[in-house]
SEZA-34480 format. One record per residue: residue in one letter; x, y negated, z of N, C-alpha, C in turn. Coordinates in steps of 0.02 Angstrom, whole numbers, padded with zeros to 5 digits, always signed. Layout:
<rs>
aXYZXYZXYZ;...
</rs>
This chain:
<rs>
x+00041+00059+00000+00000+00000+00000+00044-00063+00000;x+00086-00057+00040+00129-00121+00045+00180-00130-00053;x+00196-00064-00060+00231-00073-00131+00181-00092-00181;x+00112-00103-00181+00076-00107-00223+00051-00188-00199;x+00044-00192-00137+00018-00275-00124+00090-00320-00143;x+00134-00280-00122+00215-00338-00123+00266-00321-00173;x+00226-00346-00249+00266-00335-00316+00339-00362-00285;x+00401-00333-00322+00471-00371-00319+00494-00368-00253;x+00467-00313-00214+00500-00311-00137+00526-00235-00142;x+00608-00236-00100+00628-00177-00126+00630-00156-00053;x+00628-00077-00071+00609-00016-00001+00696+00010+00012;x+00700+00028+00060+00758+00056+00070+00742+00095+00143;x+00781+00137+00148+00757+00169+00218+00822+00170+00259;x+00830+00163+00326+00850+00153+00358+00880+00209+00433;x+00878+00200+00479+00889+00246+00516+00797+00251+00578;x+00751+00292+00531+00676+00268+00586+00649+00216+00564;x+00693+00177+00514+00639+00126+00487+00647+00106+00412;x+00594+00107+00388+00549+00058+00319+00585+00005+00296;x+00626-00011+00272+00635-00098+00255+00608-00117+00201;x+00587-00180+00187+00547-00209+00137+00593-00268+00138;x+00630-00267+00053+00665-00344+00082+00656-00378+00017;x+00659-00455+00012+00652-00468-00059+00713-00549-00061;x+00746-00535-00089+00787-00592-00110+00838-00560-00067;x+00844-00489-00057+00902-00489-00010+00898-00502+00072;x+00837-00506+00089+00814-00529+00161+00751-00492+00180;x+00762-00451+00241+00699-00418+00250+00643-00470+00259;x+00589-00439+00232+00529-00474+00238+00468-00402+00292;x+00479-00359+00268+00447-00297+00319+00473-00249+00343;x+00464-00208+00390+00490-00149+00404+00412-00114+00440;x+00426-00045+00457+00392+00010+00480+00441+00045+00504;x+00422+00055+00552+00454+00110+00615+00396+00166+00635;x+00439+00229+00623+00391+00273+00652+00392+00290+00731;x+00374+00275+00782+00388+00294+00853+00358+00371+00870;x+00372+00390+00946+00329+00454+00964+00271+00447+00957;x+00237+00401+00998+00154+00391+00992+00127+00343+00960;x+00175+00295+00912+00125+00238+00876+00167+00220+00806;x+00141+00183+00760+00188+00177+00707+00201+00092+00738;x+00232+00044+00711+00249-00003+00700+00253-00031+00627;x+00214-00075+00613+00226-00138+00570+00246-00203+00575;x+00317-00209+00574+00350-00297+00565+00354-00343+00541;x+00347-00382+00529+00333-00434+00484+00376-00518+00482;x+00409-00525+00464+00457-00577+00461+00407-00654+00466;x+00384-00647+00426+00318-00731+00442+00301-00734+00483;x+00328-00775+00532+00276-00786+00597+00178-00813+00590;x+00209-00868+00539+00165-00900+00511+00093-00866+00466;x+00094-00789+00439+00064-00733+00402+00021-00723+00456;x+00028-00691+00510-00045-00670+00577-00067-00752+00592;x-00072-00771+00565-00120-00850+00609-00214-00832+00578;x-00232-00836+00650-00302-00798+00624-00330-00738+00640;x-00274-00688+00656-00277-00620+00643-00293-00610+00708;x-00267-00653+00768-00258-00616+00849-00308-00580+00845;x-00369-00559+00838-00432-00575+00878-00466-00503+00826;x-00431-00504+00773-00448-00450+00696-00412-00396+00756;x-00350-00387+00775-00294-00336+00767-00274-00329+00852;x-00315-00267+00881-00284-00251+00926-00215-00239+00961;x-00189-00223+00912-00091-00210+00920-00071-00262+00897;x-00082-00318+00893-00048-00378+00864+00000-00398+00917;x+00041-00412+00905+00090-00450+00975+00124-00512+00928;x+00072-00562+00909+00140-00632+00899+00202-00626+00905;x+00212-00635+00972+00276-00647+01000+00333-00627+00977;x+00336-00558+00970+00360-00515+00948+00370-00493+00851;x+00295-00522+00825+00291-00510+00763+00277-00437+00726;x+00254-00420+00778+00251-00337+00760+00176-00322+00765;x+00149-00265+00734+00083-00230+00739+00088-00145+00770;x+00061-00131+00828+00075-00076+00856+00003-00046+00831;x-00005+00018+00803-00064+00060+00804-00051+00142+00814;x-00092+00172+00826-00091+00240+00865-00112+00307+00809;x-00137+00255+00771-00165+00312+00706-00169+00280+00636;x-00149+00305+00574-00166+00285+00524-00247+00246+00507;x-00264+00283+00530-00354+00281+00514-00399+00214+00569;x-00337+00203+00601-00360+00148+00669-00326+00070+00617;x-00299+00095+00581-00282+00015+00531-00299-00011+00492;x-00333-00084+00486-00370-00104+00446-00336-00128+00396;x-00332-00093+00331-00285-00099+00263-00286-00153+00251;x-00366-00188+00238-00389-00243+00224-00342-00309+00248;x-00340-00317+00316-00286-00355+00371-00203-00358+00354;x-00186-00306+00326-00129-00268+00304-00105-00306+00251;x-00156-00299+00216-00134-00305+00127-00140-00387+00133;x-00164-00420+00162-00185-00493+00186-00118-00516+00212;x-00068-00491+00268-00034-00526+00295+00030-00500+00256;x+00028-00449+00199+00086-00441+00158+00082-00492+00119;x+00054-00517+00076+00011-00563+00030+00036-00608+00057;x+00015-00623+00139+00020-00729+00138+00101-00704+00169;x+00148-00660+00185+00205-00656+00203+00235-00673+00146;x+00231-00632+00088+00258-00650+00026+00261-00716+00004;x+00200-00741-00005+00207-00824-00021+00216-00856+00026;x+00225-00848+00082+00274-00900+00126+00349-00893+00100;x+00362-00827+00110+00429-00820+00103+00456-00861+00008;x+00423-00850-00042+00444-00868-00092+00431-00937-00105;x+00385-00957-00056+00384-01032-00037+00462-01077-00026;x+00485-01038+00025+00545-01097+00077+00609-01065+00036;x+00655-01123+00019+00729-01102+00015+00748-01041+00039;x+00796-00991+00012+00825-00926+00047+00870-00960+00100;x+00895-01002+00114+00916-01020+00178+00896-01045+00225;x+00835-01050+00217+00774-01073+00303+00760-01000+00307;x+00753-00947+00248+00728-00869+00295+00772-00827+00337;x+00727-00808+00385+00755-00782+00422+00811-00715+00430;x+00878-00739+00457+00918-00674+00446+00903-00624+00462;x+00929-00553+00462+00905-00492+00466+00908-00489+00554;x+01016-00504+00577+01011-00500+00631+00959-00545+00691;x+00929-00606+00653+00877-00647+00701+00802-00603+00689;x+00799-00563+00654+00722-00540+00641+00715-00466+00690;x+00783-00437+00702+00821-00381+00720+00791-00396+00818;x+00810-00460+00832+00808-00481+00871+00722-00505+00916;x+00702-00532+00858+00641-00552+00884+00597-00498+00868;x+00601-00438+00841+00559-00384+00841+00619-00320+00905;x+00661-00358+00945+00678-00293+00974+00704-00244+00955;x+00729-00262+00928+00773-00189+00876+00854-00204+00877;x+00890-00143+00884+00966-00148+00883+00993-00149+00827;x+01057-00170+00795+01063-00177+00730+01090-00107+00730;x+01079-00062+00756+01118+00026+00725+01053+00045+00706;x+00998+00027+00707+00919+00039+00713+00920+00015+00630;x+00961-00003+00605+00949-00056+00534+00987-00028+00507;x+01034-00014+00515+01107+00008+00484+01096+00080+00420;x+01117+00074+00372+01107+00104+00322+01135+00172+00329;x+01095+00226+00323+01144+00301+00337+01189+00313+00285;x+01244+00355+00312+01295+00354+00295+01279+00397+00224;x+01311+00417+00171+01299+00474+00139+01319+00522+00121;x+01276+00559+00107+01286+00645+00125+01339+00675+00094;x+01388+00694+00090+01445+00709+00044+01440+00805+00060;x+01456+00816-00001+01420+00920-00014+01514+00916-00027;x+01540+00962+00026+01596+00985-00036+01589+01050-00046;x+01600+01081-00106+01600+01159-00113+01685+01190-00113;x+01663+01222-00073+01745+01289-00070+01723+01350-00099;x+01766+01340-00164+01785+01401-00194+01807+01467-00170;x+01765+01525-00159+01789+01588-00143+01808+01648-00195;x+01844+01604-00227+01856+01658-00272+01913+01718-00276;x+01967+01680-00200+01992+01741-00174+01962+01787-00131;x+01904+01764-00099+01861+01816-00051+01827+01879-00113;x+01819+01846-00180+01768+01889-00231+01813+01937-00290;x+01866+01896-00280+01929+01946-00313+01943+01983-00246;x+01973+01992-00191+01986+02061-00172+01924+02095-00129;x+01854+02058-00130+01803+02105-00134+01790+02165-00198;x+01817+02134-00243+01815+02168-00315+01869+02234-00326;x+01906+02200-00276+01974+02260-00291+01947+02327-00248;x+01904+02326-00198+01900+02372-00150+01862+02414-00153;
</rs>
């Protein structure tokens, strides 16, 4: 839903979390927790309106806490991706907010962000184990 409301925003995954970033600057993330998912949102300015829609809303914080897929109103969702986007493509890339200040005001450690490492396969040749299996 979010790749379909937020043309030109690129996904990357993280260590537990979603990133949504566009110009090079996160604009969303999703965290999966034990008992709730998390939705982040870089616009402070995007929930104005919403308190009162969105039980898990926390301003402060900038985050949306919910307990079930089916407990989230898409509608609300696809709304505060939308006015996030055009804020953000609104202001200069240097009034948006850095990763490590967004890192911060949603509570999150930057190893929580940090890109996994990648997977490197090496293969070892046994082809002396299959030559003197062969001889025997």
């Amino acid at each position: 839903m979010i790749r379909r409301s937020a043309r030109g925003v690129r996904e990357s995954m993280r260590f537990g979390l979603a990133f949504y970033e566009l110009d090079g600057g996160p604009v969303f993330a999703v965290e999966s927790r034990d008992k709730a998912l998390v939705f982040y949102y870089a616009e402070k300015a995007a929930c104005e309106g919403f308190e009162d829609k969105w039980k898990g809303l926390d301003v402060e914080h900038q985050l949306v806490a919910f307990q079930d897929l089916n407990c989230l109103p898409l509608d609300v969702v696809e709304t505060i991706v939308r006015a996030s986007l055009k804020l953000r493509k609104g202001r200069p890339a240097s009034e948006s907010p850095t990763q490590q200040e967004l890192l911060q005001v949603w509570g999150l450690k930057e190893e929580d962000a940090a890109v996994a490492p990648p997977i490197v396969r090496i293969v070892v040749s046994h082809d002396e184990d299959e030559a003197e299996a062969a001889k025997n």
